[in-house]
C-alpha positions as CSV (number, residue, x, y, z in Angstrom):
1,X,92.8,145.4,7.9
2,X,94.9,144.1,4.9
3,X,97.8,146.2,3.7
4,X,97.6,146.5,-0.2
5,X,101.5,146.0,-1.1
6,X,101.6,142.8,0.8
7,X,98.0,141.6,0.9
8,X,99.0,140.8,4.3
9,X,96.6,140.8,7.3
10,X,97.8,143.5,9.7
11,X,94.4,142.9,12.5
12,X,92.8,139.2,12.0
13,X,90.9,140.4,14.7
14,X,89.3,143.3,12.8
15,X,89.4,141.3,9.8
16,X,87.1,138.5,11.5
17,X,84.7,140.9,12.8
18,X,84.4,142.3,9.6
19,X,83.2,138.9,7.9
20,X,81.2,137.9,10.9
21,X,78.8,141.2,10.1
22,X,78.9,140.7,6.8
23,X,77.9,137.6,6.7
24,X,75.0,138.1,9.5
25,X,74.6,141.1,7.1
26,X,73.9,138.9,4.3
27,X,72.0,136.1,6.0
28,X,69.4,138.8,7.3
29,X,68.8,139.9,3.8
30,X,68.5,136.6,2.1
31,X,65.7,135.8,5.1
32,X,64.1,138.8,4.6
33,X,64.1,138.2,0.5
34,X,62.3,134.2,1.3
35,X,60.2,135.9,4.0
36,X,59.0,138.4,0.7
37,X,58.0,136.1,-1.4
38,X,56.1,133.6,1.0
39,X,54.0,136.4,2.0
40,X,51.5,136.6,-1.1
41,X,50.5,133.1,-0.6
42,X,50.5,134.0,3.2
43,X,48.2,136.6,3.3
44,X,46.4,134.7,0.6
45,X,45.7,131.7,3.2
46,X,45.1,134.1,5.8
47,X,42.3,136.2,3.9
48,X,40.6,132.7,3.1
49,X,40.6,131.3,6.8
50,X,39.4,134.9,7.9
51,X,36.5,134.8,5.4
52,X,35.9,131.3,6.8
53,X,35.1,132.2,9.9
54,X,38.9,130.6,11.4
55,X,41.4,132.4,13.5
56,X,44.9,132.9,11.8
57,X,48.3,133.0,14.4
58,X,51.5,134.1,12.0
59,X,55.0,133.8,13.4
60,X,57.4,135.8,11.4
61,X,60.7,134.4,13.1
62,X,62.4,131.6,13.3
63,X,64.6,129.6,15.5
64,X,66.5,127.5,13.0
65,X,65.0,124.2,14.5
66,X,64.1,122.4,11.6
67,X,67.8,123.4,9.8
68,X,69.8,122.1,12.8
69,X,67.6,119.0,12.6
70,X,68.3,118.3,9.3
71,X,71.7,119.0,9.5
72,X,72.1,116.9,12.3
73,X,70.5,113.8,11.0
74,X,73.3,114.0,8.0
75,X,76.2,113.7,10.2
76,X,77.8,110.2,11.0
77,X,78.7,109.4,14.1
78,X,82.4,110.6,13.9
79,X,81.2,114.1,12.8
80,X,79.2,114.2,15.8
81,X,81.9,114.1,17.6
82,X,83.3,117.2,16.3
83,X,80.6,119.0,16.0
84,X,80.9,121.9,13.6
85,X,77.3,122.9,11.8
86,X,76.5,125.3,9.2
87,X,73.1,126.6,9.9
88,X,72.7,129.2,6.8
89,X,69.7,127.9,4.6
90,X,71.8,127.4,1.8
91,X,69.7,124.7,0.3
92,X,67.1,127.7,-0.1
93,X,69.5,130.5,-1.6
């Protein structure tokens, strides 16, 4: 992807693909990481509402609502226009 005498790119195209799994790559991991250490407290909650009697519904995925939200209610009106959102939870990392 990037010859080593020049450091020049010979196939952006590889080269972007490259990144793009990566970064899904990394994004995965860091949500598995958060998911990790939530789950003490989770199951925690879970065992208490169980012993009390209460049914307990868990939803292990997300949809990225409440980041797109926030990231939305940031942006002025010009930026709206030109809508260009990073929805990585970076604020949590």
């Amino acid at each position: 992807m990037v010859d080593g005498l020049e450091n020049a790119t010979l196939n952006s195209g590889a080269k972007a693909s490259a990144r793009s799994r990566f970064e899904s790559t990394k994004q995965r991991f860091f949500g598995q990481l958060l998911l990790s250490m939530k789950l003490p407290t989770v199951i925690a909650a879970a065992k208490a509402h169980l012993s009390a009697g209460q049914s307990v519904v868990l939803q292990l995925v997300t949809t990225a609502e409440s980041i797109l939200d926030r990231r939305l209610g940031d942006l002025s009106p010009d930026e709206r226009a030109n809508l260009e959102i990073d929805l990585s939870p970076r604020e949590y990392v």
